[in-house]
N, C-alpha and C positions, 0 to 999 in steps of 0.2 A: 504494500500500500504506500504509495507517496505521500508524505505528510505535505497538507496549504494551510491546516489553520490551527495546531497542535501547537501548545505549551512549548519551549525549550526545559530541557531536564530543571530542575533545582541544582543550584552551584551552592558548594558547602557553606560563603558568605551568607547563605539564610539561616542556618545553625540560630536555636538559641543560644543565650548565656551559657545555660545552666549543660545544653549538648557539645557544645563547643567546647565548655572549661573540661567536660568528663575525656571528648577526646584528646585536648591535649596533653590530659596528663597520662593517657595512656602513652603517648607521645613518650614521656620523660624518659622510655626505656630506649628511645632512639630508633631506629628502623624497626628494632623487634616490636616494639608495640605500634607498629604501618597499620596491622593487620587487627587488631582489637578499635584501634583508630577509627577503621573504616567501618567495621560493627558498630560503632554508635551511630556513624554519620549514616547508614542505612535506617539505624531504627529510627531516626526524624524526618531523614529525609524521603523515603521508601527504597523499591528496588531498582530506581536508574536515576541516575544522580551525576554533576559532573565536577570534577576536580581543577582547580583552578591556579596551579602556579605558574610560574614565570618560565612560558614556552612550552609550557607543557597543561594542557586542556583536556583530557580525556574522559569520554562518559560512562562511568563504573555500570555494569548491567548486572543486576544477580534476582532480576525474576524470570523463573523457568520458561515463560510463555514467549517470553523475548529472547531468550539462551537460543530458543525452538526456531523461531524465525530467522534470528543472524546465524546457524548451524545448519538447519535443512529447510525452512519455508523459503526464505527471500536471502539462499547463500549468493545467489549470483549480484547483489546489490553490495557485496566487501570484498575488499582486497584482503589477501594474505599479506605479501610483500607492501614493508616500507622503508625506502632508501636508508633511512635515515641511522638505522638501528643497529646494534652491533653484530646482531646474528645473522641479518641481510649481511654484512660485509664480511663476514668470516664464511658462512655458507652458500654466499655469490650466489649460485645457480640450484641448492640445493632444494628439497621435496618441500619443505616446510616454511619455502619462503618465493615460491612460486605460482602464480596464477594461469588458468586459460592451458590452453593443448598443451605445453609444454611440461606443467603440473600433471598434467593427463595422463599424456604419456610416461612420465617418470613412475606415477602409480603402478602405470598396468607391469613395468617391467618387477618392480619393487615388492609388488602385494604378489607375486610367484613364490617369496622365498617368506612372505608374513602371514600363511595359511596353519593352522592350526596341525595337520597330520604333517608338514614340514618338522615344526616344532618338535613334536613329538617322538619323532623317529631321530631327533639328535636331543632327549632328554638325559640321555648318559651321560652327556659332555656336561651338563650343569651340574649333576649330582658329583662327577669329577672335579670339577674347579673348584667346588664347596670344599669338598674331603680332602681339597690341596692345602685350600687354606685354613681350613681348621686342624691338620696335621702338623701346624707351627705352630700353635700355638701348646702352651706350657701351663698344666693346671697351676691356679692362682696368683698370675698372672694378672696383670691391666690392660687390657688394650680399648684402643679408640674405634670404639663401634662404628663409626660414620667410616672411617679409612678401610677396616678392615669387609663392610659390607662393601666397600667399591672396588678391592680387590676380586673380589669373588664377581660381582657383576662385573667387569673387565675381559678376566679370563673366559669367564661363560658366555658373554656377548663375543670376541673373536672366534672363540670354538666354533658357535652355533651361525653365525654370520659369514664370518672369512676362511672359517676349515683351520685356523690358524694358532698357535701358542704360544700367545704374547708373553708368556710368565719369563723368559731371560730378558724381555724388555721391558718389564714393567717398572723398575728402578728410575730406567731413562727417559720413558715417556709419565710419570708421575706427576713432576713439578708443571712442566708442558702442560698438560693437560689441567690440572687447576689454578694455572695463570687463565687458561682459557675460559674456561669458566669463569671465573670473575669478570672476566671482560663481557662478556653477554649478559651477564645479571645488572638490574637493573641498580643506576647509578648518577652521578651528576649529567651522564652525558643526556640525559632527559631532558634537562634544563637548559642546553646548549643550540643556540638555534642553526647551529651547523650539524647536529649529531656529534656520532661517536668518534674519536681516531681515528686511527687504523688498527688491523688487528695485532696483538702483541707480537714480538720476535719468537715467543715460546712457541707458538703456533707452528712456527716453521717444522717444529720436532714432528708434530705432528700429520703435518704434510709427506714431509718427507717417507715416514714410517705409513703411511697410507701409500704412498707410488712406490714404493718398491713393492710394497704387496698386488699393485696393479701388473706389473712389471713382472714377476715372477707369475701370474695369473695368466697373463697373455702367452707366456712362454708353456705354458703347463700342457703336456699334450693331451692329459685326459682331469681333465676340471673338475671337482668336485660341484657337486648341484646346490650352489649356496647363492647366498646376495653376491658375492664378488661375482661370481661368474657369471651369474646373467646379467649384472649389470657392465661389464668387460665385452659379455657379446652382441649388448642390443647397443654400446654407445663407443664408437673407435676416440671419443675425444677422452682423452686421459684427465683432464681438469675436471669434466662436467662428471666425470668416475666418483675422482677426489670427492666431489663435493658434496653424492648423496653417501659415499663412507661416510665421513665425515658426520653429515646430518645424522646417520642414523648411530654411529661410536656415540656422540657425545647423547642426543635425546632418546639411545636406547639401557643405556648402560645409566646415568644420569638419572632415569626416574627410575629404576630398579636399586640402584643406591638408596633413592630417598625413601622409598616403601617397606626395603627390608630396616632399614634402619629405626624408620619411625613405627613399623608394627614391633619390635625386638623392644624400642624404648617403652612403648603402650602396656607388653607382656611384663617388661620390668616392674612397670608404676602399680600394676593388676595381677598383683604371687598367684590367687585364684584361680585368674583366666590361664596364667602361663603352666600353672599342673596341670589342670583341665588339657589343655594341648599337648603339653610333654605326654601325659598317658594316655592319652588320643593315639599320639601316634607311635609311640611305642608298643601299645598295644595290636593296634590295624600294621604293625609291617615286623613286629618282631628284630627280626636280623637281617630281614630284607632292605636290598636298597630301592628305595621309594623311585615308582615311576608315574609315568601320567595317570595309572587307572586307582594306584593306591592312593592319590592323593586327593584324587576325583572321590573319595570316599572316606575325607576327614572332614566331618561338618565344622567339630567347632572351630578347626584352622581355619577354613572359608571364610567362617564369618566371621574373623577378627581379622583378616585380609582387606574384606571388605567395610568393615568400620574403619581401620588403618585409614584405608585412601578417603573415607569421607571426612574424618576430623583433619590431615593431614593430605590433599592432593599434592602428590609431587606437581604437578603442572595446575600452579594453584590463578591461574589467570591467562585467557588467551585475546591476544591482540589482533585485532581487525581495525580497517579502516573501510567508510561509509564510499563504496563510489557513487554515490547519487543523495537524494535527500530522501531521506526512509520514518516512518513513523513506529516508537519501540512504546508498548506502553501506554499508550496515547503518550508520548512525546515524541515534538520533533529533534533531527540528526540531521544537522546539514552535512551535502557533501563533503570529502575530507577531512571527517571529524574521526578522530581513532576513538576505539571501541576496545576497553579492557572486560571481558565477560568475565567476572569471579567466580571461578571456581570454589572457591574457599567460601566465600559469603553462602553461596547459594545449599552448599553442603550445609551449614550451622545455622539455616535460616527456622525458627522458630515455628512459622506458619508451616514449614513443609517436615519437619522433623520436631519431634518427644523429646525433651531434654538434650537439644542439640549438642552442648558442650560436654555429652557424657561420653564416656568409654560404655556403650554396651551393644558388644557384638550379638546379643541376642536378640537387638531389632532383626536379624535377618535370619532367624531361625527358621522361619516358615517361608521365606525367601517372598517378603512383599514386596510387591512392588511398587516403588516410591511415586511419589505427585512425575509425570514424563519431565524430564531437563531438569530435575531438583538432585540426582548425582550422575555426574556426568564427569569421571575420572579420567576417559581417555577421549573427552569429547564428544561426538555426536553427528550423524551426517555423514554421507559422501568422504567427506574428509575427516572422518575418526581418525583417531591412531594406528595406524599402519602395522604398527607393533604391539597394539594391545593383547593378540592372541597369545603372543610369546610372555607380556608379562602376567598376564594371566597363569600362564604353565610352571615359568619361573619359581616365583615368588615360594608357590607351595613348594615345591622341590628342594629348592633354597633349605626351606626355616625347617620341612621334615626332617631333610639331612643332619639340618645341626641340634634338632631336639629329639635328634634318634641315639646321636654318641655321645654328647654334651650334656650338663646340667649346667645351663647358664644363669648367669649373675646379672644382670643390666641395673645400674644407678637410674635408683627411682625420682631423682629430684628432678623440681621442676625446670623446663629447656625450652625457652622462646625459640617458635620458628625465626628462618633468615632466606629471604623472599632473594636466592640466589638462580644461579639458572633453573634450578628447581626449591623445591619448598626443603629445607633440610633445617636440622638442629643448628641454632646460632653457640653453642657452646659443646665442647668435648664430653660427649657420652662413655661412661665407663664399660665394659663387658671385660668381666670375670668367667673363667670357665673352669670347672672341676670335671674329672672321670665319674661317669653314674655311679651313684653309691649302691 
């Protein structure tokens, strides 16, 4: 629908006193409290709303009905791609920042290697990278939960993607890699009426470490049936290669970091929920190592997977811009107006969820099904997540593996999210591990 005679959203300058003073002091926590911030300024202002600093204007969206329309009703009225940003510039040409045939075609080659019996048939390789890295580690012990869950999504993401094992390079492509990240999460460069940089030097590592894997791929006389290779055989240009690696290294491995991490910190906070699963699955697999059908058959993991991504979406906000003048809400969107749809809001939004701010993975016991676009983890639409099928598979694989030989420890204190390339803990999570007693 074109909007001609609809309101403009409410800009946070309408805030009362008394909404305005609560949000700032959520403020006082500094970025960690962005995200409690923007919860008060929904509940004054409703659920589309626009933000108003210096070069940076965007219209927060977190009612499901509008989530519905900018994702699958009226997707052809927004752009993916905007110049100005720093993941447009690190991922040039890539899947997730491309519009029109060109997006099109990246899918059809793409979504070959993102089909769920894909997955499946290379689920060994994640139960292996898990049991690699949790064979380093030393009962009672400290480690940093967040690092050591991106080890394991690292390894398991090359396996299952590039046929590849990255573990002698994981040392040197480390630092690389979360310079990188930082550089794409969101930062002053918002406020900059030029955008971002360029992308950092550390990138380079990671360039690099992507074309020679293209390079050995092309040379290979019999190719394994993975993303590398059918992306190698449908595209001769070596960059345009780079660039959906790339897209898919950092935003597949990236939100599997942040899910195992934040469901592990959730089990820590919740002793209860985390025996209830530890005997879950030690019970349903014994001495077996967990595959796609035994995991398919641990309810209460499920649903503390699926609470996990509603209190905590890794991909807690997706950016769009308006190419035309569009009506969200009954409000007007003039053209080129960016469009942050929260994730996050709309997940803890009171009117569509029971004690939003709770841990209780036993809302999804009977597997309801929620108000349509009130959770929407890997998106929505035509352009879902490409790889939701695989994190899907993952995840359970993952945490069965390590609640099958481990008794884990996880520090229950409290951990402000840090609205980085994905949603992750802004402080170092503890994870202790003992031998099952």
């Amino acid at each position: 629908m074109v909007a001609t005679r609809a309101p403009a959203p409410p800009t946070v300058d309408r805030l009362s006193p008394r909404a305005g003073l609560a949000a700032l002091a959520a403020l006082r926590h500094g970025a960690g409290g962005l995200l409690p911030a923007l919860e008060r300024v929904r509940a004054e202002l409703g659920d589309v709303f626009q933000l108003t600093l210096p070069g940076f204007r965007p219209v927060v969206v977190a009612h499901p009905d509008a989530i519905r329309q900018i994702l699958v009703d009226q997707r052809a009225a927004f752009r993916w791609r905007h110049p100005r940003d720093p993941v447009t510039r690190l991922l040039r040409h890539g899947l997730l920042v491309t519009d029109g045939a060109l997006h099109d075609r990246l899918r059809a080659v793409i979504g070959r290697s993102c089909q769920r019996a894909h997955f499946e048939a290379r689920a060994g390789a994640v139960v292996a990278a898990t049991r690699r890295v949790a064979a380093t580690w030393r009962p009672g012990r400290r480690y940093d939960l967040l690092a050591e869950m991106r080890k394991i999504a690292l390894l398991s993401f090359e396996a299952v993607f590039f046929s590849h094992d990255c573990g002698p390079e994981l040392r040197a492509l480390w630092r690389p890699l979360l310079r990188t990240l930082d550089y794409i999460g969101p930062g002053l460069w918002l406020l900059l009426p030029r955008g971002t940089p360029a992308p950092p030097h550390a990138a380079a590592a990671l360039d690099a470490h992507l074309l020679r894997l293209i390079a050995r791929r092309r040379a290979a006389p019999r190719p394994p049936d993975d993303l590398l290779s059918h992306l190698v055989q449908a595209f001769a240009d070596d960059a345009l290669v780079r660039d959906q690696l790339l897209t898919m290294l950092i935003a597949g491995h990236d939100t599997s970091t942040a899910h195992l991490t934040w469901t592990l910190y959730l089990l820590g906070a919740h002793p209860h929920w985390l025996a209830r699963v530890r005997d879950e699955v030690r019970g349903a697999l014994g001495g077996a190592l967990p595959t796609p059908a035994t995991v398919r058959a641990l309810p209460a993991l499920r649903q503390v997977l699926r609470e996990s991504l509603r209190l905590y979406p890794p991909i807690h906000a997706l950016s769009r811009t308006a190419a035309q003048e569009v009506e969200l809400a009954g409000y007007r969107v003039a053209a080129g107006t960016r469009l942050l749809v929260s994730v996050y809001l709309v997940h803890r939004h009171p009117r569509y969820w029971a004690a939003p701010a709770a841990f209780r993975p036993e809302r999804w016991a009977a597997d309801p099904p929620p108000y349509p676009y009130s959770y929407v983890p890997f998106g929505g639409g035509p352009r879902n997540c490409v790889g939701g099928a695989f994190a899907q598979l993952e995840a359970p694989l993952v945490l069965a593996t390590l609640l099958q030989r481990w008794d884990l420890q996880v520090e229950a204190r409290r951990v402000a999210p840090h609205m980085g390339a994905t949603l992750v803990p802004r402080a170092s999570i503890g994870l202790r591990v003992e031998a099952p007693r």
